[in-house]
N, C-alpha and C positions, 0 to 999 in steps of 0.2 A: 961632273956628277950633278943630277938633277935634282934639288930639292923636294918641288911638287912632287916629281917622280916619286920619291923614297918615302915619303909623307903618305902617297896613294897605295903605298907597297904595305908600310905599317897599318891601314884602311882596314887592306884585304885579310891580313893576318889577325890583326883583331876579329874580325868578322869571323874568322874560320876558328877562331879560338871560343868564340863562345859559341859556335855550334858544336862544337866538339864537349866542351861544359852545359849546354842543352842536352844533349846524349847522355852524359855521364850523369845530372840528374835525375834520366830518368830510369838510366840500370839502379843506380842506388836506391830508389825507389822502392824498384822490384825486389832488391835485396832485402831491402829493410821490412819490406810485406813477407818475405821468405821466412826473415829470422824473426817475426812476430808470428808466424805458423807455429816453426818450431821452437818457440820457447830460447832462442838463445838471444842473446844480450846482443846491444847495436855497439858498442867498442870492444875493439878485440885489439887491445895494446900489443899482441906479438908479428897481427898483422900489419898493421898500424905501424912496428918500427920496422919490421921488414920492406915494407914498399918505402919508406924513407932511406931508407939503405939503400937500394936497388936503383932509387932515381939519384942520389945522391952518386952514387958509380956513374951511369949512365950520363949526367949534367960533365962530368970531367971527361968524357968520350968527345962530349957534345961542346966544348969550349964554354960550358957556361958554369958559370960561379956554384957552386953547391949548396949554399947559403939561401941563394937567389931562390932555388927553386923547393928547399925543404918551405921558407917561409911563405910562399906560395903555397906547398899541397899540405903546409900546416891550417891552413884557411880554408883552402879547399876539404879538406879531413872534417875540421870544424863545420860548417856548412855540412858534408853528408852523416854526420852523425845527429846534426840537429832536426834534418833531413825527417832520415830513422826514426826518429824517437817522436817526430809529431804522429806516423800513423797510427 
């Protein structure tokens, strides 16, 4: 097993992680311009634990801890709500 190798591997995955989270803020964006059109509120707690849900299933498909990743898209959540609520 190659070190540098694996090191350059975690690189590119970073990389591709925050272009993916570049994307996502700017659908949220859009959202958050959508639901300040119509009058609706930027947290919506039922969606909010349902996509907690749904990844939290998914992470156990995925060999990764489920913990690991609600604590992550609890931050990420944090972040597009605060998003929202500046436009």
């Amino acid at each position: 097993m190659n070190f540098q190798k694996e090191r350059q591997q975690i690189d590119k995955i970073d990389n591709e992680l925050l272009d993916l989270l570049q994307q996502r803020v700017g659908v949220v964006k859009t959202i958050g311009a959508i639901k300040k059109e119509n009058g609706l509120p930027v947290f919506d707690p039922a969606r909010e634990q349902a996509l907690l849900s749904i990844l939290k299933d998914k992470a156990a498909v995925h060999n990764v801890h489920p913990s690991f990743v609600t604590d992550i898209w609890e931050v990420i959540l944090k972040y597009s709500k605060s998003a929202q609520s500046k436009l």
